[in-house]
N, C-alpha and C positions, 0 to 999 in steps of 0.2 A: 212737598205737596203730593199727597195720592189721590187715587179714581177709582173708580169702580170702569174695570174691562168689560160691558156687558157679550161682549164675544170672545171674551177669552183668548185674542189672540193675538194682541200685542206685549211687548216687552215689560217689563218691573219699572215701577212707576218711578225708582228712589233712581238718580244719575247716580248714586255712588255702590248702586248693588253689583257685586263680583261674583255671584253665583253663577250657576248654568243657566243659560236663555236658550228657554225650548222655543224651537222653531216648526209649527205645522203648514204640512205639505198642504198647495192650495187644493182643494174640494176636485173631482175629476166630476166632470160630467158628461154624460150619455146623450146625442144628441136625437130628439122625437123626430119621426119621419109619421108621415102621414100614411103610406102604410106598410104593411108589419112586413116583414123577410120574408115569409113565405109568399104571399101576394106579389114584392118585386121579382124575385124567382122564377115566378110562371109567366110573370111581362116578360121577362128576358125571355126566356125560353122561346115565346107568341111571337115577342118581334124577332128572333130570330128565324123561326121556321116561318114566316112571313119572309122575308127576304130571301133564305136561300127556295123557299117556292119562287120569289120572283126571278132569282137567277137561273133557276133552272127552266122556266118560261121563256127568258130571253136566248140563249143556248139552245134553247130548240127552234128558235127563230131564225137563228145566224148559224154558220156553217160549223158547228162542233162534232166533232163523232163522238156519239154514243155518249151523249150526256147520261150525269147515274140520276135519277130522281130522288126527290128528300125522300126518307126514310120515314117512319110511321109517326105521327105528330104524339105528343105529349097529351095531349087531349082528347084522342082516341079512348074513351074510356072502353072501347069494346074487344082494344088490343090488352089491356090492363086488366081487366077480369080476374081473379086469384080469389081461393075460399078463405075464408075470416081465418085462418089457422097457419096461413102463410101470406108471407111478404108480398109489399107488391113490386111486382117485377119492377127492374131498373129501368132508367128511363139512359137510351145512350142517344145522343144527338148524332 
């Protein structure tokens, strides 16, 4: 008895075929995020300079010496400034 495989990816239909049986690797799939990498990127970033602002809030509350202050936020576009002809400066947390 034979079939028509319409996916193509099962074995020879005949029990007595001794050929090769190709085997195809299952399909990899990419999973969708709602949204895109650069977008999560800048969350992380946000909520992290969010937080170490609040840490450094509370350390000036309680007895730390000489707490350092966050550094220039990410979002400072006026730190970022650079002419269309070069990069924009790195961003270092």
């Amino acid at each position: 008895m034979s079939k028509i495989d319409t996916q193509g990816m099962s074995g020879p239909a005949d029990p007595n075929y001794k050929g090769p049986v190709t085997k195809h690797k299952p399909m990899v799939v990419k999973p969708r995020r709602l949204f895109s990498s650069e977008y999560a990127k800048e969350m992380k970033i946000l909520i992290n300079e969010v937080l170490n602002e609040r840490e450094y809030e509370r350390k000036l509350r309680m007895a730390y010496d000489n707490p350092t202050p966050p550094g220039v936020s990410y979002f400072d576009t006026e730190h970022f400034k650079h002419s269309i002809d070069e990069e924009e400066p790195e961003y270092n947390p």
